[in-house]
C-alpha positions as CSV (number, residue, x, y, z in Angstrom):
1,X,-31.9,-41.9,110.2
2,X,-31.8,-40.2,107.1
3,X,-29.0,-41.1,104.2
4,X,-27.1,-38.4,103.8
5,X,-24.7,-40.4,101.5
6,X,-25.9,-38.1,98.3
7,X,-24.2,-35.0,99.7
8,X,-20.9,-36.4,100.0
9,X,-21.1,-37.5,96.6
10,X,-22.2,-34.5,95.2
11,X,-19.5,-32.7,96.7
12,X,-17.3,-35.5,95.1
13,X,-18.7,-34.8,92.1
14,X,-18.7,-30.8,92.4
15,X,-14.3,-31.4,93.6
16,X,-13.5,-33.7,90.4
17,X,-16.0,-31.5,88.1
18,X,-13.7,-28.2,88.7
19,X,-10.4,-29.8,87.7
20,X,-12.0,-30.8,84.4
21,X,-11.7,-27.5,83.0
22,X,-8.6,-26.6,84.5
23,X,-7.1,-30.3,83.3
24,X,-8.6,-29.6,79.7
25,X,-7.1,-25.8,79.2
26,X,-4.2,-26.8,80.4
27,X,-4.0,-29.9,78.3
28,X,-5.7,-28.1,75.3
29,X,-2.9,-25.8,74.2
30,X,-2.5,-26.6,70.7
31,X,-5.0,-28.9,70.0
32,X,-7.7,-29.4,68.9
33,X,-10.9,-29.4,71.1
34,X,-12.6,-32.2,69.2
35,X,-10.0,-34.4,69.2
36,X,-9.2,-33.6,72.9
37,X,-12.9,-34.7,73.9
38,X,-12.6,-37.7,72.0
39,X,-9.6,-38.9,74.2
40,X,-11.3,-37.8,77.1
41,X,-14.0,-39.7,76.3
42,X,-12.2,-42.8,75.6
43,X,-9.9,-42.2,78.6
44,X,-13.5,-42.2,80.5
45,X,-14.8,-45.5,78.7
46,X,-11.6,-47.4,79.7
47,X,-11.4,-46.2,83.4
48,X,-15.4,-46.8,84.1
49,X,-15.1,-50.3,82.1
50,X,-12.3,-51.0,85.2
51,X,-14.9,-49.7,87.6
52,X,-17.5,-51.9,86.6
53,X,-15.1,-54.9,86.5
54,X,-13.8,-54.2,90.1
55,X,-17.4,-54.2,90.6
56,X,-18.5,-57.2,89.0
57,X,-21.2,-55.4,87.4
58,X,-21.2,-56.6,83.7
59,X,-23.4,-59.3,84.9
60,X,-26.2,-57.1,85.5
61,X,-25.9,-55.2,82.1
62,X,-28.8,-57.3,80.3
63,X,-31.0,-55.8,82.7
64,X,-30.5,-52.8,80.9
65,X,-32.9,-52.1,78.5
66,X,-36.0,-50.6,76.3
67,X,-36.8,-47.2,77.3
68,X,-33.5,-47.2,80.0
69,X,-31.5,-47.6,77.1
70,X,-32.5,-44.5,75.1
71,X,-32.7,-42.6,78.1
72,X,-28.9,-43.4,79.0
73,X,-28.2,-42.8,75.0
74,X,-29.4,-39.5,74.9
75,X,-28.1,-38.3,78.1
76,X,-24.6,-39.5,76.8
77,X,-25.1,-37.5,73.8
78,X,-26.2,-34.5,76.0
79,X,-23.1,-35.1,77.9
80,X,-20.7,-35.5,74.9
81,X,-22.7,-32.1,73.2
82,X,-21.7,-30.3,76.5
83,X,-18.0,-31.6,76.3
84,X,-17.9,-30.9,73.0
85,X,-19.4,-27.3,73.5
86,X,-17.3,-26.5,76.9
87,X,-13.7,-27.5,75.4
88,X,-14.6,-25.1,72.6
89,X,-15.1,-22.1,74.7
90,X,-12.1,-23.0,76.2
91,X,-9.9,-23.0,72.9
92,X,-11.1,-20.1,71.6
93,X,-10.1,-17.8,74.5
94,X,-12.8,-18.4,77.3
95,X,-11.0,-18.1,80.5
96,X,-12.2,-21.1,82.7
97,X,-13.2,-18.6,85.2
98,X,-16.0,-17.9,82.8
99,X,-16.4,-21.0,81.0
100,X,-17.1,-23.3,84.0
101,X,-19.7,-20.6,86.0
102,X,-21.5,-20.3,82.5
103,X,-21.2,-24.3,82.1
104,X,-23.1,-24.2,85.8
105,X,-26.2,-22.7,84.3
106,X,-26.9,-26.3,83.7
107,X,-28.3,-26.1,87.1
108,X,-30.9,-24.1,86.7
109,X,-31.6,-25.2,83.7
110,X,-32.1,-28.6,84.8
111,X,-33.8,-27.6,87.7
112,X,-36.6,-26.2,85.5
113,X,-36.8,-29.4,83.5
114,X,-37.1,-31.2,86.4
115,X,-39.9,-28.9,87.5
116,X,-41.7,-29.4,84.0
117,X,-40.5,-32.4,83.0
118,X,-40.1,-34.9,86.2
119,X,-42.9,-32.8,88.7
120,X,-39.7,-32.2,90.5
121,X,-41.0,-29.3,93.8
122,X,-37.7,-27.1,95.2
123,X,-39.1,-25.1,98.6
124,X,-39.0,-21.6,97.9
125,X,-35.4,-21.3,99.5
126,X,-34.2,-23.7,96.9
127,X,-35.6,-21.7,94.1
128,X,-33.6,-18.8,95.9
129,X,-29.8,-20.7,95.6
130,X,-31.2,-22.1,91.7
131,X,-31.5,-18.2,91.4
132,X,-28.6,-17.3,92.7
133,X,-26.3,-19.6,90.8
134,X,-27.9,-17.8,87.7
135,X,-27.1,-14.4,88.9
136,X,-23.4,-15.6,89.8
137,X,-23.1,-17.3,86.0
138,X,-23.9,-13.7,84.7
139,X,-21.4,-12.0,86.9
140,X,-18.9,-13.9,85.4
141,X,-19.9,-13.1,82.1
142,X,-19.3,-9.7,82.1
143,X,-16.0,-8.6,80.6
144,X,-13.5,-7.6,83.2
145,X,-12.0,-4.1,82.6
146,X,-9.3,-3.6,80.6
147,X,-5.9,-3.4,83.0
148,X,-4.5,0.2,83.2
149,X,-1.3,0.7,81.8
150,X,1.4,2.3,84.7
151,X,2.2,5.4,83.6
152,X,6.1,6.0,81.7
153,X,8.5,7.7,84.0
154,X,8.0,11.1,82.0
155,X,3.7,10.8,82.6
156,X,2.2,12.4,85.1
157,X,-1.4,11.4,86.4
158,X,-3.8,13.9,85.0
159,X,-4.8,14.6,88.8
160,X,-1.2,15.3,89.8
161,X,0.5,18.6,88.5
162,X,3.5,17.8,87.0
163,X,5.3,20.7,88.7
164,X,4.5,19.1,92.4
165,X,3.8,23.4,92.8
166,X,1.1,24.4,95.3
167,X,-1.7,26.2,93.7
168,X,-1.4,30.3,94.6
C-alpha cells in the first residue's frame, strides 16, 4: 500500500501557507516589514524549538552535519530572502491577492531546479499543472481595471439621451 501521508501534509502546508500573507498584511500596518520578519522569525525559532522538545529530538542534532549543514543554512537563508522579499511587496501596496500567486511561482521555479539540479522527471501531465500555476501567477499580475465612478444625479450615460425622447 502506497504512503499517501505526503499529501495530507502538503495540503497542511498549502492551508497554514495562505494565512501567512493574510496574518502578515494584516499585522504589518505600520510597520516595518523587516522588523516584522524578524519577529516572525523568532516567533518560528521558539515554537519549532517546543516541537523538537515535545519530540525529544535535540538528541539526534549531532547527527547533523558537513554538507547537511550548509545545505539547511542556505535554504534558511533562501527562506528568510523570500520572507524578507514577500513582506515587502506586501507593505508597499501589493494586494495579497497578487503577492501570494506571484510568491507561488516558486513552484515552477523549483520544479525546474529539481529537473536540472536533482534529475527530478514530472510526467508530461505534471509539466501541464507546473504550467498552469505559471499562467495563473500572471493572471494575477495584471492590474485590475480601474472601478467606474457611478454617474452624479445630474449625468446621464453617454448611451442614454438625457431627454428619455424617442428618436423621430
Amino acid at each position: 500500500m502506497a504512503d499517501n501521508r505526503w499529501l495530507l501534509y502538503a495540503i497542511l502546508a498549502a492551508v497554514s501557507a495562505a494565512v501567512v500573507s493574510i496574518f502578515a498584511k494584516i499585522g504589518m500596518e505600520g510597520i516595518d516589514s523587516t522588523l516584522a520578519t524578524t519577529v516572525r522569525a523568532a516567533v518560528m525559532l521558539v515554537f519549532l524549538a517546543c516541537v523538537c522538545t515535545a519530540g525529544k529530538l535535540w538528541d539526534k542534532l549531532p547527527t547533523v552535519r558537513g554538507w547537511a549543514v550548509v545545505m539547511i543554512a542556505l535554504s534558511g537563508l533562501a527562506g528568510a530572502t523570500s520572507w524578507l522579499f514577500g513582506f515587502k511587496a506586501l507593505a508597499v501596496g501589493g494586494r495579497v491577492t497578487q503577492v501570494a500567486p506571484i510568491d507561488k511561482l516558486s513552484v515552477p521555479l523549483a520544479a525546474m531546479l529539481a529537473f536540472f539540479l536533482l534529475k527530478d522527471r514530472p510526467s508530461a501531465l505534471n509539466w501541464a499543472g507546473i504550467l498552469l500555476i505559471a499562467f495563473g501567477a500572471y493572471l494575477t499580475a495584471i492590474p485590475r481595471s480601474a472601478p467606474q465612478k457611478p454617474l452624479a444625479a445630474d449625468q446621464t450615460s453617454p448611451v442614454v439621451k438625457a431627454d428619455h425622447t424617442p428618436p423621430r
